[in-house]
C-alpha positions as CSV (number, residue, x, y, z in Angstrom):
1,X,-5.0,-13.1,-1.4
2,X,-3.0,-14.8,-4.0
3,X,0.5,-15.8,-3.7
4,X,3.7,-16.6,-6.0
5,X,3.4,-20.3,-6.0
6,X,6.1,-21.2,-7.9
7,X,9.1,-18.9,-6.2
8,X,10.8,-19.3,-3.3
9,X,10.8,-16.4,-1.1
10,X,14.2,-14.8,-0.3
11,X,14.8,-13.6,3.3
12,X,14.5,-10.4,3.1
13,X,10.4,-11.0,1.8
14,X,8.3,-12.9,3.9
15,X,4.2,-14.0,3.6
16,X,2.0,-12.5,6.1
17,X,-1.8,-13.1,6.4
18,X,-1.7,-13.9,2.8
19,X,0.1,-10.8,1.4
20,X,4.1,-10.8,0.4
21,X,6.2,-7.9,2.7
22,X,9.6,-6.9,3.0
23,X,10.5,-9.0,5.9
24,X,10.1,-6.8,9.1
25,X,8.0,-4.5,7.7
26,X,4.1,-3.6,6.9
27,X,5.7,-2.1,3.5
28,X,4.0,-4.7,0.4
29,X,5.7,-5.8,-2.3
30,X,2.5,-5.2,-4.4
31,X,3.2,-1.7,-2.8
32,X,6.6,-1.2,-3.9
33,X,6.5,-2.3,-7.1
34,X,3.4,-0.3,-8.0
35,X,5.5,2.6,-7.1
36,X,8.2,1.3,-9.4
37,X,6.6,0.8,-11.7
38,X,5.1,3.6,-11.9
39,X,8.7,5.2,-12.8
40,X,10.3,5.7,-9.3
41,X,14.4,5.2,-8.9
42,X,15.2,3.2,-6.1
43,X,16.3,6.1,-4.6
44,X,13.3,7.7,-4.9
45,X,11.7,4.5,-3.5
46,X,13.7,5.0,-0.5
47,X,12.5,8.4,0.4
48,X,8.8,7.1,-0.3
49,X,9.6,4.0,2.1
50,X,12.1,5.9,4.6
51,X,12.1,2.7,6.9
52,X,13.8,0.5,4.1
53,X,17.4,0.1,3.4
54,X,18.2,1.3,0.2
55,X,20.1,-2.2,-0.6
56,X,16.9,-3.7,0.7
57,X,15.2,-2.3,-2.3
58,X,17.6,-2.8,-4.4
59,X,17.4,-6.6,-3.3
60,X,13.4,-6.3,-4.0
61,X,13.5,-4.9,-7.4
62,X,16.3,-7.3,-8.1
63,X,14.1,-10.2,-7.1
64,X,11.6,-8.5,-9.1
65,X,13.5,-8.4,-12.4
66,X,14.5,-11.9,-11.5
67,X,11.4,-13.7,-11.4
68,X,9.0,-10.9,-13.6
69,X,6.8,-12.7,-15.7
70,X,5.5,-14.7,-12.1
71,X,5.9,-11.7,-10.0
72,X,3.7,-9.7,-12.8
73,X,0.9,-12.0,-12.8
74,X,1.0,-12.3,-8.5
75,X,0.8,-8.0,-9.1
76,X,-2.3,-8.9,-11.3
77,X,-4.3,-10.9,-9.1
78,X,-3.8,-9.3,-6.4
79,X,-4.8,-6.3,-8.5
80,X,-8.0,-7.4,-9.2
81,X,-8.9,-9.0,-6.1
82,X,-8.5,-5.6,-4.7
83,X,-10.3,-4.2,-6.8
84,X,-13.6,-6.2,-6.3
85,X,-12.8,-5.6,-2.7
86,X,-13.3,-2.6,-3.2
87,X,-16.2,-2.7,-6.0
88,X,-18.5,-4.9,-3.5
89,X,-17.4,-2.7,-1.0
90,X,-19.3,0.4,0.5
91,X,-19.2,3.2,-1.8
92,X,-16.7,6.3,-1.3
93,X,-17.2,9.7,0.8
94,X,-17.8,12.1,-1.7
95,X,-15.8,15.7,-0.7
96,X,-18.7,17.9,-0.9
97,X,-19.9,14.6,2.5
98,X,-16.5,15.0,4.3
99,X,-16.6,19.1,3.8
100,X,-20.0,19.4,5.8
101,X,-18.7,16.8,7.9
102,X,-15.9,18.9,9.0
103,X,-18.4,22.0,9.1
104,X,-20.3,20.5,11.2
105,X,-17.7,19.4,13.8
106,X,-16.1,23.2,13.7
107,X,-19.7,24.4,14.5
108,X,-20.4,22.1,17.7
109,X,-16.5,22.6,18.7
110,X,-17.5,26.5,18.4
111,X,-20.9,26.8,20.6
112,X,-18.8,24.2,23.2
113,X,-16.0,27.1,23.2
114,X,-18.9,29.7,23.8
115,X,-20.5,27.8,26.6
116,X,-18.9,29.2,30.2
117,X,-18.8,27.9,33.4
């Protein structure tokens, strides 16, 4: 995973196994700005993240604003290393799979509830 190389993390971010967090948490910062930037408030930031301070995200999109043009291209690579992830990776259930999936789960949980004792 790529990292901001040439910014200092503040306290309240921290580097684990190669990915940025907010300090404490398992909540990305790739994660919260995608939802920011994708138009949510901080306030509605804090009901998507409910185990975040609200000043903590407002410290994270401040850091954000701060350092954007580095922070934007971090978003970017880590964008598209995702996304070849997921590209070389197996491909998705479709819904029609996971619906006789679940069919066929309600059936054997049915004839189990038929058999008696």
């Amino acid at each position: 995973m790529p990292g901001i190389p040439s910014v200092h993390l503040p306290d309240f971010l921290e580097e684990v196994d190669g990915e940025i967090r907010v300090t404490g948490h398992r909540i990305s910062l790739f994660d919260s700005l995608w939802e920011y930037n994708q138009g949510l408030t901080a306030e509605e930031m804090a009901l998507r993240f409910p185990t975040l301070k609200r000043s903590t995200i407002h410290k994270v999109l401040a850091f954000y604003l701060d350092n954007q043009p580095t922070v934007d291209a971090y978003l970017n690579e880590l964008a598209a290393a995702l996304e070849e992830k997921r590209r070389r990776g197996p491909p998705a259930v479709s819904v029609a799979e996971l619906q006789q999936r679940l069919e066929q789960i309600r059936r054997i949980a049915h004839n189990a509830a038929q058999v008696s004792y």
